[in-house]
C-alpha positions in Angstrom: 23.2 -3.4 -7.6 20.4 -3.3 -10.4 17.1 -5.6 -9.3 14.6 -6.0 -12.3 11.1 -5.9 -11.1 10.5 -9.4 -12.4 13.7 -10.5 -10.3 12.3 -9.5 -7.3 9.1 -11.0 -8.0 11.2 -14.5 -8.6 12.7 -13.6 -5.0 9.0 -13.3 -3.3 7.8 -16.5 -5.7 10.6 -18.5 -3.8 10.5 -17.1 -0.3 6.8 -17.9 -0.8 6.8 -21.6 -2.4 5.8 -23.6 1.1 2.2 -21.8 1.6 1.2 -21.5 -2.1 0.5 -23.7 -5.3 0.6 -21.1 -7.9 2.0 -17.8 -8.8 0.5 -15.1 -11.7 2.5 -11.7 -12.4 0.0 -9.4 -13.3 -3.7 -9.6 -14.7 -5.0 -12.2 -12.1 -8.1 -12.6 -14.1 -5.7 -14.0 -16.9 -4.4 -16.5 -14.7 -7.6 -17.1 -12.7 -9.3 -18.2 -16.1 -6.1 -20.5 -17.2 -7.1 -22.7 -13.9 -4.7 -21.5 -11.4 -4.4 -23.9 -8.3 -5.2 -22.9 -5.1 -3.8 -21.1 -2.7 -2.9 -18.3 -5.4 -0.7 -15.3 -5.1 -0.9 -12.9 -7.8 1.5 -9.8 -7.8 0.8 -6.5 -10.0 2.6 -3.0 -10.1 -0.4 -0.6 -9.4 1.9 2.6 -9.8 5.8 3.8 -9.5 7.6 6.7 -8.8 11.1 8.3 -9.4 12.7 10.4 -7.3 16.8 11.6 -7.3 18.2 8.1 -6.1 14.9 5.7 -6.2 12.5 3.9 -8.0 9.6 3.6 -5.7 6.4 0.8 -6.8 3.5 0.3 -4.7 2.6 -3.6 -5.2 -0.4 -5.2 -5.0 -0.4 -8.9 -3.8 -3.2 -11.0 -4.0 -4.0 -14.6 -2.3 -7.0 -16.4 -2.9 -8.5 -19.9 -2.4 -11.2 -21.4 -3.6 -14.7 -21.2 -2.0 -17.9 -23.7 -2.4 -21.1 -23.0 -3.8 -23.1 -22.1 -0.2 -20.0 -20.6 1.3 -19.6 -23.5 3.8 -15.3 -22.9 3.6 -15.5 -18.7 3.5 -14.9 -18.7 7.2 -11.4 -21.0 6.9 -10.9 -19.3 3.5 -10.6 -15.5 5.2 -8.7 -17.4 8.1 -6.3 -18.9 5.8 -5.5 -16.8 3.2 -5.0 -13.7 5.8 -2.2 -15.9 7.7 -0.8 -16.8 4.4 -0.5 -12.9 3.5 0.6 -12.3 6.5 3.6 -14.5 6.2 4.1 -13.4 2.4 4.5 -9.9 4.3 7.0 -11.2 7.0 8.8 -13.3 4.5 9.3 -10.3 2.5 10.5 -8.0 4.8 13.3 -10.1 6.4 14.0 -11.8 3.1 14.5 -8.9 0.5 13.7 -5.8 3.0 17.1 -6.6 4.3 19.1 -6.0 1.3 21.6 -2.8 0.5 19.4 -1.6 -2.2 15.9 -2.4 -1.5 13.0 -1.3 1.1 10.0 -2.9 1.7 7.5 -0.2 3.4 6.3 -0.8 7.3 2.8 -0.5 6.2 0.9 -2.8 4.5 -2.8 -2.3 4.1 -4.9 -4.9 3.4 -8.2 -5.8 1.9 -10.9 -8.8 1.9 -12.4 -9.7 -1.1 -14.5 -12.2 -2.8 -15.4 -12.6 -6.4 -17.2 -14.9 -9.3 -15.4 -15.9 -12.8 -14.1 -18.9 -13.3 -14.2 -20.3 -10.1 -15.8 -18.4 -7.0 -12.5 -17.2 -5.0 -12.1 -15.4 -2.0 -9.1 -13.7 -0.1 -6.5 -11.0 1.1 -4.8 -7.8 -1.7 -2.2 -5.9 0.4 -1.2 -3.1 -1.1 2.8 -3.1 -0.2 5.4 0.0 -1.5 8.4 -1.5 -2.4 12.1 1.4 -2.9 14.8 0.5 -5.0 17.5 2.3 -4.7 19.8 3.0 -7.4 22.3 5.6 -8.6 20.8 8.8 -10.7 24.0 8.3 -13.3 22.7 7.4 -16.2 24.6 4.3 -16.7 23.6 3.1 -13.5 20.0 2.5 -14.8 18.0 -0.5 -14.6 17.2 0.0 -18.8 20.8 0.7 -19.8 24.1 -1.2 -19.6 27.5 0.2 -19.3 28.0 -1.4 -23.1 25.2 0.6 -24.3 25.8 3.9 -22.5 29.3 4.2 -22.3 30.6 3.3 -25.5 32.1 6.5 -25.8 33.1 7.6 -22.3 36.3 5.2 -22.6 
């Protein structure tokens, strides 16, 4: 079975749909300034790896919420997003860690943050490893079909 990244991501944007209004792949600063709604999950790539039999691709997922001018919601913010996180973590692993050909890693570290640009946001990054694991032939590839590659091989 061949999983596309952005599959996967579709997966986590649907296991994910009752604790979040909005969804960005990528540069959350693109999506931040398009006026995302809140609670937000973003989801980037940070780096992969190949090795004989698996992709591997450390994610980094994001979710933020607003916060007021003097800081009066941080507290609830922290709270919230955290739990949220925490479910996008268990939802994932039951979800898509369960499948023949994927593996979501057992550790997930997390990070607070708060920042300033559009809006004033605060909230949990958890940096999650994700393994694909595929077949090393090269018409098993996630890039290739078997029309492509194999023309000739019939």
């Amino acid at each position: 079975m061949i999983l596309y990244i952005k599959e996967f991501y579709k997966a986590l944007q649907e296991a994910n749909k009752p604790h979040l209004q909005d969804f960005g792949w990528g540069d959350f600063h693109k999506f931040w300034s398009d006026g995302a709604r809140y609670p937000f999950l973003n989801v980037f790539s940070s780096s992969k790896n190949f090795e004989k039999g698996f992709t591997r691709i450390s994610l980094t997922i994001s979710i933020m919420d607003i916060v007021r001018e003097n800081d009066s919601n941080l507290d609830n913010v922290e709270d919230k997003t955290l739990a949220i996180l925490r479910d996008v973590y268990n939802i994932t692993k039951s979800n898509l860690g369960n499948k023949k050909h994927i593996k979501v890693g057992e550790i997930a570290n997390i990070e607070f943050f708060k920042t300033r640009g559009g809006d004033v946001v605060a909230g949990h990054t958890m940096s999650l490893d994700v393994t694909f694991f595929d077949s090393s032939g090269l018409c098993e590839t996630i890039l290739l079909t078997k029309d492509f590659c194999c023309k000739n091989e019939k």
